[in-house]
C-alpha angles and dihedrals in degrees: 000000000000126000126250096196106098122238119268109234119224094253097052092056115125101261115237099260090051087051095044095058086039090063096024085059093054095049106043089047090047103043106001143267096266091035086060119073129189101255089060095056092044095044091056096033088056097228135103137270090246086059089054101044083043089056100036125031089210146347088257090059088039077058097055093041085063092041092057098051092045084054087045088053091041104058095037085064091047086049097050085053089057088036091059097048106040114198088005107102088165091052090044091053086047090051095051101039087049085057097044086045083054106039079052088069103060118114084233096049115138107164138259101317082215099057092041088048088063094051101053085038106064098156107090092220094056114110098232092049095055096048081054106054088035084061084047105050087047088054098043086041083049093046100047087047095054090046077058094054095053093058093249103169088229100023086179086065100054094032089071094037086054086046083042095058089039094055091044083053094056096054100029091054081050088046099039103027111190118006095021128124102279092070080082102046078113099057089031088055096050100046080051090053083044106057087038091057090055094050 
């Protein structure tokens, strides 16, 4: 049978680099950035270690490329969430956490890579790390906005309850798995705003 996919010519190839972060991505979500070493990503990219080190000066910088794509992929989903409920920041939280609760229950789920990034990266100056906290303290400045929006009497407050119940999303639905406590961030969040609103 002949195959319907068109050849690839030479020249529209994914460039090493490229293939290196692709690669490089799976395997730090899946078992994490130190547990990872060069050879490995090499090895199942199919290039060399000079392509790697010509396309990345480090693993640490390899890391933070991954990080900021993840962070490029991150906030485009929290966007589209806005995006989908214009002037309702409850109904856009609501959006984005039902999508998180969902995306927990995968068989393949773990995890944020940010949150986990911080977690293997203790040390503040790492670049991981700091791709990391800058994703986090866009996330905690958003969410405290939108509790502003919303007319919550402290929108800090809630703002961190709303990052609080994120964060417990990202390592129950790694501890659980399907059927554990993050399927309902969603319904947890709005009883929170809720209860904030009456205040």
């Amino acid at each position: 049978m002949k195959s319907i996919e068109p050849a690839i010519k030479a020249d529209e190839r994914p460039r090493a680099g490229e293939k290196i972060l692709r690669v490089a991505r799976d395997l730090f979500y899946r078992q994490g950035i130190r547990a990872i070493g060069v050879d490995e990503i090499v090895r199942r990219a199919g290039v060399t270690k000079p392509s790697l080190y010509r396309s990345f000066p480090s693993k640490d910088e390899l890391a933070a490329s991954y990080l900021r794509q993840y962070d490029l992929e991150f906030w485009a989903r929290f966007d589209a969430a806005v995006a989908a409920h214009p002037g309702d920041p409850r109904a856009q939280i609501a959006a984005f956490l039902t999508r998180i609760g969902k995306r927990t229950q995968k068989p393949d789920y773990r995890g944020c890579g940010m949150t986990n990034a911080a977690v293997e990266y203790p040390e503040r100056g790492h670049p991981a790390r700091v791709v990391s906290e800058a994703n986090k303290q866009e996330l905690r400045r958003r969410l405290s906005a939108m509790a502003a929006a919303m007319g919550a009497g402290d929108a800090d407050t809630l703002g961190d309850g709303l990052l609080l119940l994120i964060e417990g999303a990202y390592i129950s639905g790694q501890l659980f798995g399907a059927g554990g406590p993050a399927k309902s961030v969603a319904r947890n969040a709005d009883l929170l705003i809720e209860a904030s609103l009456k205040k």
